[in-house]
MARBA-3410 file (N, C-alpha, C, O; in Angstrom, 1 decimal):
163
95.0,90.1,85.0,94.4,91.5,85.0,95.5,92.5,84.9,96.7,92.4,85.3 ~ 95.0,93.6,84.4,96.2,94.8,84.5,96.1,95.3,85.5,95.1,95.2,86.3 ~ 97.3,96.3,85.7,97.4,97.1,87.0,96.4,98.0,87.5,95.9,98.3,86.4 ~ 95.7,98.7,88.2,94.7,99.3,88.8,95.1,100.4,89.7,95.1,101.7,89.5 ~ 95.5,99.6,90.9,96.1,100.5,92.2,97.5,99.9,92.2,97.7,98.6,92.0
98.7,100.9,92.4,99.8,100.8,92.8,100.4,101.1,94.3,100.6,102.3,94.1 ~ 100.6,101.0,95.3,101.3,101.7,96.4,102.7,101.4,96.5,103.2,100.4,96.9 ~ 103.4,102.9,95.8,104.8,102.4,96.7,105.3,102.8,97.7,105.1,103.9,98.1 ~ 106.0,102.1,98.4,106.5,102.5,100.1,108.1,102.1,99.9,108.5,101.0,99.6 ~ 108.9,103.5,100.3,110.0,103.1,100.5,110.3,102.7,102.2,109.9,103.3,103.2
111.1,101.4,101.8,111.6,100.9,103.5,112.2,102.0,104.0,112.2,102.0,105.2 ~ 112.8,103.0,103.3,113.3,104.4,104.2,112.9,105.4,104.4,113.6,106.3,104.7 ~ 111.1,105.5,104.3,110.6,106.6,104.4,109.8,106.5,106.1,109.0,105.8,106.6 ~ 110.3,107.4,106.4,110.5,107.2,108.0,109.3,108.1,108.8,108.9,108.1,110.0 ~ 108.9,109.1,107.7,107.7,109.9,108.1,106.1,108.9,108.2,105.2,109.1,108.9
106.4,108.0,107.1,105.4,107.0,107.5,105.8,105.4,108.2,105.2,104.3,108.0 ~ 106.8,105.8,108.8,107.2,104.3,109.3,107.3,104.7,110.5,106.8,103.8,111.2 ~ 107.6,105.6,111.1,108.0,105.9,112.3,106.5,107.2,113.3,105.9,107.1,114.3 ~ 106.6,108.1,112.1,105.4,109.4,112.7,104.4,108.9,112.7,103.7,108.8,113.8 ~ 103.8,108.4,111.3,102.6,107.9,111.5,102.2,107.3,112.5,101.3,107.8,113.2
102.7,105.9,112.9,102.4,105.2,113.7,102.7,105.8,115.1,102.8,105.0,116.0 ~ 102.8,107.2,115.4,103.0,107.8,116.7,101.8,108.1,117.1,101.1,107.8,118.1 ~ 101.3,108.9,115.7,100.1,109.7,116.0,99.0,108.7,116.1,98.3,108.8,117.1 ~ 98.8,108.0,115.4,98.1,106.6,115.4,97.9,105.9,116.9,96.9,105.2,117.2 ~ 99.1,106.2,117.9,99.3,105.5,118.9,98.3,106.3,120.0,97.9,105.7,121.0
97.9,107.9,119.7,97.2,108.7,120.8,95.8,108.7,119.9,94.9,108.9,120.8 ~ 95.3,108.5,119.0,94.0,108.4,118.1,93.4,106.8,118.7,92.2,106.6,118.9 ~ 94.2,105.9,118.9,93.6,104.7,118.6,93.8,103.9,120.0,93.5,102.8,120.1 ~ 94.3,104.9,121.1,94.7,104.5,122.8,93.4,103.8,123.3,93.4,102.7,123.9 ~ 92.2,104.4,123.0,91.1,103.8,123.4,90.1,103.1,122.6,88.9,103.0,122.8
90.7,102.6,121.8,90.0,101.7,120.7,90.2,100.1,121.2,91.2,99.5,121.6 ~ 89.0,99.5,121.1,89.5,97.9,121.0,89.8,97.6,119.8,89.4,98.1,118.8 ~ 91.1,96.1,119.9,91.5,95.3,118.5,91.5,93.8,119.2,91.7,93.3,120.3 ~ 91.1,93.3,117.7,91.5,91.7,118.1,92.6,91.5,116.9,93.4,92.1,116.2 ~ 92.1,89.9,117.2,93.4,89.2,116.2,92.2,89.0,115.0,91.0,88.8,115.2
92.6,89.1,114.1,91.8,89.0,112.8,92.4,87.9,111.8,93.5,88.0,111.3 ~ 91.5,86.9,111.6,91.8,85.9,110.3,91.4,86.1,109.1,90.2,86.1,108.8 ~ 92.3,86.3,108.3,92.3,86.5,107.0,93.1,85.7,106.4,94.0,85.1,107.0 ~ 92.9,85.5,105.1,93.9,84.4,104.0,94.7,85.5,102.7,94.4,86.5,102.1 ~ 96.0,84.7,102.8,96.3,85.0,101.5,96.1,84.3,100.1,95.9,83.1,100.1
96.0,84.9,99.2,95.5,83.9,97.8,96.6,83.8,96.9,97.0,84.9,96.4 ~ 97.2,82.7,96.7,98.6,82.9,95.9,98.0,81.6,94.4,98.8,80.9,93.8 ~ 97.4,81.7,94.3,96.8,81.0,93.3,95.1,80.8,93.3,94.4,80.8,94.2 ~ 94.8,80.6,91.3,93.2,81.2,91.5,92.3,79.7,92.7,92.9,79.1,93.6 ~ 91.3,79.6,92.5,90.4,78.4,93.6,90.8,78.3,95.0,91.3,79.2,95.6
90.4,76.9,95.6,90.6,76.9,97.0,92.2,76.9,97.6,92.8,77.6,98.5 ~ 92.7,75.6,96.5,94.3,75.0,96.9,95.0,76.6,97.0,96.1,76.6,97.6 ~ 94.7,77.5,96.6,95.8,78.8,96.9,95.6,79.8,98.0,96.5,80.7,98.2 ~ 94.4,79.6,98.9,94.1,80.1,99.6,95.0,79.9,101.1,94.7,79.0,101.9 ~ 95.8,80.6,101.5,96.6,80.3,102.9,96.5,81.4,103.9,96.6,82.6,104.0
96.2,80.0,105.0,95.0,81.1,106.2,96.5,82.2,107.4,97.7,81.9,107.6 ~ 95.8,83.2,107.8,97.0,84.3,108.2,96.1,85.1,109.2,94.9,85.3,108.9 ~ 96.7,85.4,110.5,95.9,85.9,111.1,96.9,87.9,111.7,98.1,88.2,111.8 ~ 96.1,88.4,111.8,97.0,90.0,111.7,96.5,90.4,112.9,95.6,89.8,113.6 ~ 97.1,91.5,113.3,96.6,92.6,114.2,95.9,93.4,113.9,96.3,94.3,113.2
94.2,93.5,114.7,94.4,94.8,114.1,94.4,95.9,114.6,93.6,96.8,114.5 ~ 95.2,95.8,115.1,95.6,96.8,116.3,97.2,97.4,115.3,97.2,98.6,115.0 ~ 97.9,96.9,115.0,99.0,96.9,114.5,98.7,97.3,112.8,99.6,97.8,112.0 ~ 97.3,96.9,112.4,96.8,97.2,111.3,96.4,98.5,111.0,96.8,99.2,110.1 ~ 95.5,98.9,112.1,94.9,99.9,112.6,96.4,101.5,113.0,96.1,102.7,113.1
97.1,101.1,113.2,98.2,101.9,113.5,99.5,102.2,112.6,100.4,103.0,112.9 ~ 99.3,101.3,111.3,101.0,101.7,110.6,99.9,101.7,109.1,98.8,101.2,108.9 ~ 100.7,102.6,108.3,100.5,102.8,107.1,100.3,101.1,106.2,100.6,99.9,106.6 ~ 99.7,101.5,105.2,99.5,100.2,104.5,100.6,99.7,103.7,100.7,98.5,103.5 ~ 101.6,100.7,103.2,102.8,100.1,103.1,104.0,99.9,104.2,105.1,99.3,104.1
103.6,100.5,105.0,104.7,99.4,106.2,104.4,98.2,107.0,105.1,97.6,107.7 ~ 102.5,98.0,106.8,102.5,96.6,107.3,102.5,95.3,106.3,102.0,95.0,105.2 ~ 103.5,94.8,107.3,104.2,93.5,106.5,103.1,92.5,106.0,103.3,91.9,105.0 ~ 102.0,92.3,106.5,101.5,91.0,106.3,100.7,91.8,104.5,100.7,91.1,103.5 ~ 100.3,93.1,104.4,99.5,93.4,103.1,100.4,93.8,102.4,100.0,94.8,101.7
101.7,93.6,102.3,102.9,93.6,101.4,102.8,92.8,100.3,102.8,91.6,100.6 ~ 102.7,93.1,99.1,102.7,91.8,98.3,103.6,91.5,97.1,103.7,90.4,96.5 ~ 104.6,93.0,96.8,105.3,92.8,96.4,106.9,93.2,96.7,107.0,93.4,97.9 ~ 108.0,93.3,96.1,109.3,94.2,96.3,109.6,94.9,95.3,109.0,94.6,94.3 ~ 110.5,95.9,95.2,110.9,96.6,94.3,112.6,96.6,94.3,113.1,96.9,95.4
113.5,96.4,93.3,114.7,96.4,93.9,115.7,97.2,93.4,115.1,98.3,93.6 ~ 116.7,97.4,92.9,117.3,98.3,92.1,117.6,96.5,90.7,117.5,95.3,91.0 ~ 118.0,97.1,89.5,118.0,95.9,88.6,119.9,95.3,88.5,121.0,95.9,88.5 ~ 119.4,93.8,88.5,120.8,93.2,88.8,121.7,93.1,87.5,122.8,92.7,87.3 ~ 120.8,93.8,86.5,121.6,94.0,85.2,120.8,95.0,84.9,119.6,94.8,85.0
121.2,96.5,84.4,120.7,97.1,83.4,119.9,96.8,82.2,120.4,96.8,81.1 ~ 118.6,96.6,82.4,118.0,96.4,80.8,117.8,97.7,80.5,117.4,98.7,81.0 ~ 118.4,97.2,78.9,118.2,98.2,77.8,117.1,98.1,76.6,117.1,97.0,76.0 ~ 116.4,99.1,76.2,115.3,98.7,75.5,116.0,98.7,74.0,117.0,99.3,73.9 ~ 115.4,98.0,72.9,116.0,98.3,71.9,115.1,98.9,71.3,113.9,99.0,71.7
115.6,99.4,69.7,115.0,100.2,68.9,114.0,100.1,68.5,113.2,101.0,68.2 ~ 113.8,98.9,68.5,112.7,97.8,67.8,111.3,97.8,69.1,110.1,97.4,69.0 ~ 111.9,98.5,70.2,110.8,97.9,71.6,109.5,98.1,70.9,109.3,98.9,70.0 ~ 108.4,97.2,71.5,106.9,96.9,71.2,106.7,97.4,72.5,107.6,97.2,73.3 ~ 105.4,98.1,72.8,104.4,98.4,74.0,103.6,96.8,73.9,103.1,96.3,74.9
103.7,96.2,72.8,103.3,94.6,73.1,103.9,93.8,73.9,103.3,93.2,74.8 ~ 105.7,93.7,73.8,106.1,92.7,74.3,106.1,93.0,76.1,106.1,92.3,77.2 ~ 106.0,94.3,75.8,105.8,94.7,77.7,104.4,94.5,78.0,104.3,94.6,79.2 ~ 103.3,94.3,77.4,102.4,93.6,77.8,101.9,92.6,77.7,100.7,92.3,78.0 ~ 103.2,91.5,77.0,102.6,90.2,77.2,103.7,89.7,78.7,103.2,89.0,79.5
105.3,90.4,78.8,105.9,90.2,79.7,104.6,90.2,80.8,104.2,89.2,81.4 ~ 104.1,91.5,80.9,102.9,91.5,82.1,102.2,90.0,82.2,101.9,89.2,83.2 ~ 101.9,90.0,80.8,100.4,88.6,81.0,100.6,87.6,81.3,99.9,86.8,81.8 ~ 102.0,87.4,81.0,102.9,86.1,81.0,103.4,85.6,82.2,103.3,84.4,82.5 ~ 104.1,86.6,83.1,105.2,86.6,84.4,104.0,85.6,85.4,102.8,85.7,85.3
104.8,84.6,86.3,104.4,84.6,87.2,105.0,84.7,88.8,106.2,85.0,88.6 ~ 104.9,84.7,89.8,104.8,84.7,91.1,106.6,84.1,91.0,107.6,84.8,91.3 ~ 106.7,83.1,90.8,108.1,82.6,90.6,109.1,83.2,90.2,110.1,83.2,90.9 ~ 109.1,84.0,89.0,110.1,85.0,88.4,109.7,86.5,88.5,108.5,86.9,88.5 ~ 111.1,87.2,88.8,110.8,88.4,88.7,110.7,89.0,87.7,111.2,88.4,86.8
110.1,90.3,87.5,109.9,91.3,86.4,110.8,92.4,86.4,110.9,93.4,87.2 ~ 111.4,92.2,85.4,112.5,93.3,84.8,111.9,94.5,84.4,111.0,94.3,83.6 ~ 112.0,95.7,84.8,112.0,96.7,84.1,113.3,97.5,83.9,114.3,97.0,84.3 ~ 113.3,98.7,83.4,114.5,99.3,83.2,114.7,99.8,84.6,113.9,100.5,85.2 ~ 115.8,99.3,85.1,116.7,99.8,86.2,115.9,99.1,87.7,116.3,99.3,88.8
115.0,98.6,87.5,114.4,98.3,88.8,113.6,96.4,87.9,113.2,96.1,86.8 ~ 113.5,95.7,89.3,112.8,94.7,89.7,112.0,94.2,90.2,112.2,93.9,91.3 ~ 110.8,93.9,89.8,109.8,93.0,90.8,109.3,92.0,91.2,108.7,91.1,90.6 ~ 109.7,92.2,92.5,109.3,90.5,92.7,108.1,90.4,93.7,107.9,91.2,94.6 ~ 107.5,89.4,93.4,106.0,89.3,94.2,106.8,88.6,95.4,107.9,88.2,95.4
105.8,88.4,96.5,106.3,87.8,97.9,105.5,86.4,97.7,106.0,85.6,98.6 ~ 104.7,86.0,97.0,103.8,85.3,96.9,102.6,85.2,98.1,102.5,84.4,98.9 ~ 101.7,86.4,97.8,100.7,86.6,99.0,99.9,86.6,98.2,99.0,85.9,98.6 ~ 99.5,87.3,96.8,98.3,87.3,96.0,98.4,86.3,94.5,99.4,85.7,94.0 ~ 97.3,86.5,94.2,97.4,85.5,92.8,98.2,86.7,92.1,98.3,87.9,92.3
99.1,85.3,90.8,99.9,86.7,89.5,99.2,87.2,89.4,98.2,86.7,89.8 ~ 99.1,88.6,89.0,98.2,89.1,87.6,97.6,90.1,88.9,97.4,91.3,88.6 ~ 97.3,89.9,89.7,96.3,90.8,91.0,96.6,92.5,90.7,97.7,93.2,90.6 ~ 95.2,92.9,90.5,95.3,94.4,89.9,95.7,95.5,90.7,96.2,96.6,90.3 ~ 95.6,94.8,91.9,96.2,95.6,93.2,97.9,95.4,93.6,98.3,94.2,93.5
98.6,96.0,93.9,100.0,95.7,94.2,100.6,97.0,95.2,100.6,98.2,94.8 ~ 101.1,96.7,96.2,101.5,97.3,97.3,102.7,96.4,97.8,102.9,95.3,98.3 ~ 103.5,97.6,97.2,105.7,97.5,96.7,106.0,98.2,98.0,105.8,99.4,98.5 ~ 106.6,97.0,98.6,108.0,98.1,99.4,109.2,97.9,98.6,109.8,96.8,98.3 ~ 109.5,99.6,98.3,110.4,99.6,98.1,112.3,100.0,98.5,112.7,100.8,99.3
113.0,99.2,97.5,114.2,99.5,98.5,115.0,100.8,98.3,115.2,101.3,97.1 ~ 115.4,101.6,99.8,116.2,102.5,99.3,117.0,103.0,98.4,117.1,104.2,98.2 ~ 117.4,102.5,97.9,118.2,103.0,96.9,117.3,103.3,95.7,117.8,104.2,95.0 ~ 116.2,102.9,95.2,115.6,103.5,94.6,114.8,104.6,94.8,114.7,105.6,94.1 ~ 113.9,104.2,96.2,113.8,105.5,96.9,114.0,106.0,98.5,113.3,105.7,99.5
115.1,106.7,98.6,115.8,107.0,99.4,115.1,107.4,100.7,115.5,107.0,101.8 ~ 114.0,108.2,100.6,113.1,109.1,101.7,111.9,109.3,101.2,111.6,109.1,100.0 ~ 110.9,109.8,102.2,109.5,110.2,102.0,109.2,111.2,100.6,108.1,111.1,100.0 ~ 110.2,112.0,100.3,110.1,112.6,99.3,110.9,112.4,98.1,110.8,113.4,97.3 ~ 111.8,111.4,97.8,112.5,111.0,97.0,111.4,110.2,95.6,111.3,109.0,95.2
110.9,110.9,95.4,110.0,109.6,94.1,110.4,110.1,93.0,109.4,110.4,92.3 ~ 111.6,110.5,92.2,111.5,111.0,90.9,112.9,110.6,90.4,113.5,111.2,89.5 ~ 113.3,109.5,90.9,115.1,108.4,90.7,114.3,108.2,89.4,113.1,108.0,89.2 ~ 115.3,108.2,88.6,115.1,107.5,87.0,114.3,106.5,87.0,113.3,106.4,86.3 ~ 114.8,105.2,88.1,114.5,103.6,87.6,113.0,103.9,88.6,112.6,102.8,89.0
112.4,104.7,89.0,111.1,104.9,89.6,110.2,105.6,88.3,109.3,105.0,87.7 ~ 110.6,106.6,87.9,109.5,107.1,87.1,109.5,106.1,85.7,108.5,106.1,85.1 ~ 110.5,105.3,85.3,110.7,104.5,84.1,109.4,103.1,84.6,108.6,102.6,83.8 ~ 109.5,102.8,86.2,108.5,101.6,86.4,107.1,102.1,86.3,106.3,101.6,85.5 ~ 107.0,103.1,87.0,105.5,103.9,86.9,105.2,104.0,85.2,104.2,103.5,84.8
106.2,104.6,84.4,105.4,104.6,82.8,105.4,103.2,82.5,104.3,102.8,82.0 ~ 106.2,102.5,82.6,105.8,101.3,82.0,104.4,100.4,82.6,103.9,99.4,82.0 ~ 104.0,101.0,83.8,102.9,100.6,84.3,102.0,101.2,83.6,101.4,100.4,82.9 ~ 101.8,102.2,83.7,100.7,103.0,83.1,100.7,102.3,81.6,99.6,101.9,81.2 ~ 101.6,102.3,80.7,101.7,101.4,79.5,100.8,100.4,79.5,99.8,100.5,78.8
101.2,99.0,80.3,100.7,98.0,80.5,99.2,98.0,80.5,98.4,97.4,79.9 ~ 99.1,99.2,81.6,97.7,99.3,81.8,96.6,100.3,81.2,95.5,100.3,81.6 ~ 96.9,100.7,80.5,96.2,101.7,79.4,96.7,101.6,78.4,96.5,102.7,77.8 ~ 97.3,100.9,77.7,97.7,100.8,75.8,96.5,100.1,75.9,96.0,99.6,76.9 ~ 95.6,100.0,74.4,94.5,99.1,74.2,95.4,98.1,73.2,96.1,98.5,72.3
95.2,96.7,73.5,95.3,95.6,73.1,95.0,95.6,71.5,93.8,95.8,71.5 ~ 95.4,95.5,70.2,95.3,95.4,69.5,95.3,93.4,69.3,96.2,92.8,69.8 ~ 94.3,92.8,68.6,94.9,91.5,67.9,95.1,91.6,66.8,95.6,90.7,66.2
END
């Protein structure tokens, strides 16, 4: 499936890693939580289903990109520069999409992704923490190798497929 919802979360953004979860702590003082069982799906049918239990108390209190367990992917800075060539296709970037799985990461220009292996490939949904250096702070979203991953998402996911 193509992309749908994206969330990115920098590991350095400290307004939702740190505040949020303050204010969260006097909102949510008199609420009950339990432990909640949920599974991860890291492949399609039964065999990929692996069982995980969360807080939701801890769920209930931190942003969706700083809780670890609904993390499903990384974002990293890239361990080689890719350079697109003259020739680039908006195809071959969407078959890279159709193609990649869970095992290998995905190259984009200047940035990496790699799944944690919590969802099936291909899951329309994807919620990136990302690493500082790509994005530095809460308001840092406009680093080259960030707006280069976002268009090529949006590519992926809105070019119509010619056969």
């Amino acid at each position: 499936q193509l992309p749908r919802l994206v969330i990115l979360t920098s590991e350095a953004d400290y307004a939702t890693k740190y505040a949020f979860p303050a204010g969260r702590f006097f909102s949510t003082l008199f609420e009950s939580h339990i432990t909640l069982d949920r599974h991860y799906c890291t492949k399609p049918g039964k065999q990929g289903v692996q069982a995980m239990q969360i807080s939701e108390s801890a769920a209930d209190k931190n942003t969706v990109g700083h809780f670890e367990p609904y993390l499903s992917h990384r974002l990293d800075p890239a361990v080689s520069l890719k350079q697109r060539k003259a020739d680039f296709q908006i195809k071959q970037l969407q078959t890279e999409w159709a193609e990649h799985t869970n095992d290998v990461p995905l190259d984009f220009p200047g940035s990496q992704l790699k799944s944690l292996n919590r969802t099936n490939p291909l899951n329309p949904y994807l919620n990136i923490q990302v690493d500082k250096e790509l994005i530095s702070d809460h308001n840092d979203i406009w680093q080259e190798q960030i707006v280069a991953f976002i268009r090529d998402l949006i590519l992926i996911s809105t070019t119509p497929v010619n056969n």
